[in-house]
N, C-alpha and C positions, 0 to 999 in steps of 0.2 A: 797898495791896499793897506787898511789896520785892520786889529781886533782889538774888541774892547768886550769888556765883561758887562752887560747888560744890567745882568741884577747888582752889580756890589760900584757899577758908574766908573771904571778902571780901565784905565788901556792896559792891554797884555803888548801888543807893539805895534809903530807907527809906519813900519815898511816890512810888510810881508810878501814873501813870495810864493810862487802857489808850484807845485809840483804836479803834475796833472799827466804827463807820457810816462810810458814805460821808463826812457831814459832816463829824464828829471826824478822820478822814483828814487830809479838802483844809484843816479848819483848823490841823491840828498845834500849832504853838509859834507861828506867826506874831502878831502883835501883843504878844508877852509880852516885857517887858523882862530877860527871861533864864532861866536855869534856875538856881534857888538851888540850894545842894549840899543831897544827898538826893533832890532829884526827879528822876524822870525821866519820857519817855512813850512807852508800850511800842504799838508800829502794828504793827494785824493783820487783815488781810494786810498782807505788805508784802515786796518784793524790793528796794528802792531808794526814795533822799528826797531831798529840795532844801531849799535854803534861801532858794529868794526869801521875800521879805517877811520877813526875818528880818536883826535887830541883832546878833547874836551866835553865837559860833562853840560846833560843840554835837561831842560824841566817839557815834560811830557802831557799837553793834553789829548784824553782821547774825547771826539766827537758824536752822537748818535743823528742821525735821519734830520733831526728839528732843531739841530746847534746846540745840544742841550750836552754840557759836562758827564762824561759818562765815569770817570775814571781818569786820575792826575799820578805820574809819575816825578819825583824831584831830584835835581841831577841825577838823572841815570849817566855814570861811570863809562867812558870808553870801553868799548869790545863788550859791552853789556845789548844781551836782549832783551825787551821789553816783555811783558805779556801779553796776551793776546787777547782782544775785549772783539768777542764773535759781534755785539751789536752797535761797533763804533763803524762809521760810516769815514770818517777822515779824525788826523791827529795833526794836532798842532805842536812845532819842535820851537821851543822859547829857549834864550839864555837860561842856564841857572840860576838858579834862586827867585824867579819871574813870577812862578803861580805864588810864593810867599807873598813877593810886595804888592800883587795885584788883588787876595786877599779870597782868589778864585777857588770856589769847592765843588764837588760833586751836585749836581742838578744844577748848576748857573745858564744861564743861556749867553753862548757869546754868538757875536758879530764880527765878520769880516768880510769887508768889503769896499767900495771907494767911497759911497753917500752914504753908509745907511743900509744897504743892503747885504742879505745872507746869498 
């Protein structure tokens, strides 16, 4: 799958993965030596993330109900927790520095999906 930033015409990244069990959850990104540019991994549900057991600092978007940017967090710091946004439906975990170069702000509508679809 990708996401791309709807309003600002921007990929956020080209190979997403989607976290969707319990398991896939609690395991997120921990143990991975980072997030190469292009990846990301899209947690659903989700209103808030951590990064214990985590090397490296990852950019934060949260999601509401309609794809719409509720709230961006930029490199959150290993063993950092996020905060918790009660009306994000799923959060998307990008490289650092990703919501800078894709130019992504609060109310954007993104897309993720394989055609086109949310």
């Amino acid at each position: 799958m990708r996401a791309a930033n709807r309003d600002r015409g921007t990929e956020l990244a080209s190979r997403v993965r989607k976290a969707a069990t319990f398991w896939t959850r609690l395991k997120g990104l921990r143990g991975r030596p980072g997030l190469a540019d292009g990846e990301a991994l899209w947690i659903v549900p989700s209103r808030g993330v951590h990064t214990r057991g985590m090397s490296f600092p990852i950019d934060v978007v949260f999601l509401d109900r309609g794809m719409r940017v509720l709230a961006v967090e930029e490199s959150l710091a290993p063993g950092r927790i996020s905060g918790i946004r009660w009306r994000a439906r799923t959060v998307l975990e990008l490289p650092a520095g990703r919501i800078r170069l894709s130019g992504t702000r609060i109310g954007d509508r993104i897309e993720i999906g394989n055609t086109g679809e949310t």
